[in-house]
C-alpha positions in Angstrom: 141.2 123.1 78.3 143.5 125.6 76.8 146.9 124.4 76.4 149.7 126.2 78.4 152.7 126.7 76.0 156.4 126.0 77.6 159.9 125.5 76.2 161.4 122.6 77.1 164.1 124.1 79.3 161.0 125.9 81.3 158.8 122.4 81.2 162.2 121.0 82.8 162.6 123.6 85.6 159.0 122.9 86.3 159.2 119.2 87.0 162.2 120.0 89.0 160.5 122.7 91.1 157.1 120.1 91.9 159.7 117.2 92.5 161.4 119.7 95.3 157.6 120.8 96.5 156.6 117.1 96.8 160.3 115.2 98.1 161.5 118.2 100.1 159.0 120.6 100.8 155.6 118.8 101.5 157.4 116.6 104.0 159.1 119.3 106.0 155.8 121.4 106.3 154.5 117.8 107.8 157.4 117.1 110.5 156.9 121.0 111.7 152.9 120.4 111.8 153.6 117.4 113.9 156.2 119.1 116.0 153.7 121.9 116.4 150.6 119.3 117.7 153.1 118.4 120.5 153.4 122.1 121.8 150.1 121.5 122.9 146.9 123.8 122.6 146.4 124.0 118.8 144.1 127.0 119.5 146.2 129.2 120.2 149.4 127.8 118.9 151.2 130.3 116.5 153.6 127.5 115.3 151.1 125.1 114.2 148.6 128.0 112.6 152.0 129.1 110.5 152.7 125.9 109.4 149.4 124.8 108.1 149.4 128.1 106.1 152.6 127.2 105.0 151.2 123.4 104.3 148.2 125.8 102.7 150.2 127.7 100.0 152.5 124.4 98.8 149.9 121.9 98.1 148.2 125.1 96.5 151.4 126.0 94.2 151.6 122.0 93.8 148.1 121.6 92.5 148.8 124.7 90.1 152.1 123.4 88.9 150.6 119.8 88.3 147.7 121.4 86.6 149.9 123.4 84.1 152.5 120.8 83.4 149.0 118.8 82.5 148.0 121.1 79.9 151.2 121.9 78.7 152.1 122.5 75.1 156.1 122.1 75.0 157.4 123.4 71.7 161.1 123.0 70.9 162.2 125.6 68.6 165.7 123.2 67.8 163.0 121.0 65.6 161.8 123.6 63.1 163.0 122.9 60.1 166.2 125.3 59.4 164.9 128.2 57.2 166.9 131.2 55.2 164.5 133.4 56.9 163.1 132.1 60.2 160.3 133.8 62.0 159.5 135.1 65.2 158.0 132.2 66.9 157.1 131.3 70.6 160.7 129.7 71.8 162.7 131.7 69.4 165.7 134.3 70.3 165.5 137.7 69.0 167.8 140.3 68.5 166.7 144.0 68.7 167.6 146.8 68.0 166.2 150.1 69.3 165.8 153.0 66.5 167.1 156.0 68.4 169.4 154.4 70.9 171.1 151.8 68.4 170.9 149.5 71.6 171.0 146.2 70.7 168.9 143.3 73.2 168.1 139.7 73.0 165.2 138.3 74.3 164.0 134.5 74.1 160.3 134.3 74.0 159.0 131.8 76.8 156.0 131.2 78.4 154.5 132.8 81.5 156.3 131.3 84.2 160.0 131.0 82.6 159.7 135.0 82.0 163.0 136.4 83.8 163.5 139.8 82.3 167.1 140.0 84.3 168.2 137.0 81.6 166.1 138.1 78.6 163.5 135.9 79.0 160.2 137.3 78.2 156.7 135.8 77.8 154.7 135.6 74.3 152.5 137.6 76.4 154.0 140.7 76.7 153.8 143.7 74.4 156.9 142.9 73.0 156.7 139.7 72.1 154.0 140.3 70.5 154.9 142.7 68.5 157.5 140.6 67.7 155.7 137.3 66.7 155.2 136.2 63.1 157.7 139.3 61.7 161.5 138.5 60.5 165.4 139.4 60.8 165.4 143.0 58.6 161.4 144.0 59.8 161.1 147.2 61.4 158.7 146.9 64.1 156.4 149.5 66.3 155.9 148.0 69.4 153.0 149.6 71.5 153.9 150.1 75.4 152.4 152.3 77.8 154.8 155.6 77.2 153.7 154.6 73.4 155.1 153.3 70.4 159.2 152.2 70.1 160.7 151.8 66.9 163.1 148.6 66.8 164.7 146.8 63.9 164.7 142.9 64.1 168.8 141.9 63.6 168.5 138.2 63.7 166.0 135.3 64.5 167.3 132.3 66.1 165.7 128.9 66.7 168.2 127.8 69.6 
């Protein structure tokens, strides 16, 4: 089974999300099942059909959480051993800088299902980070995306 990498803040937020699908969610989609069965006429009763869709798509996301969390790799970047020159690993924050704009970004490189883009969260997945991985603060990388290749400069590699 391949192993499904995660920092530990997303591995966290992932035990917290299946705790809130199993204590909160699971149990509420039950009660409105039952509440639904006493409406009557399950054949055509809207309720009921909702709610086992409902009761459908969380034991689904449940199952998929649990499987992931299963297989997970959880790699903490704060354990590396403190380098001069630390490289672009999976958990590491990177500062960028784009050639012709001189905009500076940060991006943390997470797995799939921490990836927030809004809070510079991106997954090893993406073009960037994968331009990104195994290089150093001071490389200049070409990083391929669909309007083509962007020149950046990496500023600084953090393991925090």
């Amino acid at each position: 089974m391949d192993k499904t990498p995660m920092t530990v803040r997303g591995a966290k937020m992932m035990r917290e999300q299946l705790e809130h699908l199993k204590t909160v969610e699971r149990p509420r989609i039950s009660a409105q099942i039952a509440e639904a069965r006493e409406h009557g006429d399950l054949k055509e009763n809207a309720e009921y059909h909702a709610a086992r869709e409902e009761q459908g798509i969380c034991e689904a996301h449940i199952k998929d959480m649990e499987a992931k969390l299963g297989s997970a790799e959880i790699i903490d970047v704060t354990k590396l051993p403190a380098t001069k020159d630390p490289k672009v690993v999976f958990g590491a924050t990177v500062t960028i800088e784009k050639d012709e704009t001189g905009e500076q970004i940060t991006y943390k490189i997470v797995g799939e299902d921490e990836a927030d883009i809004e809070n510079g969260l991106i997954s090893y997945k993406t073009p960037i980070a994968k331009g990104l991985m195994g290089k150093y603060a001071d490389d200049d990388v070409v990083i391929n995306t669909p309007k083509g290749g962007v020149n950046y400069y990496i500023v600084k590699v953090e393991y925090i």
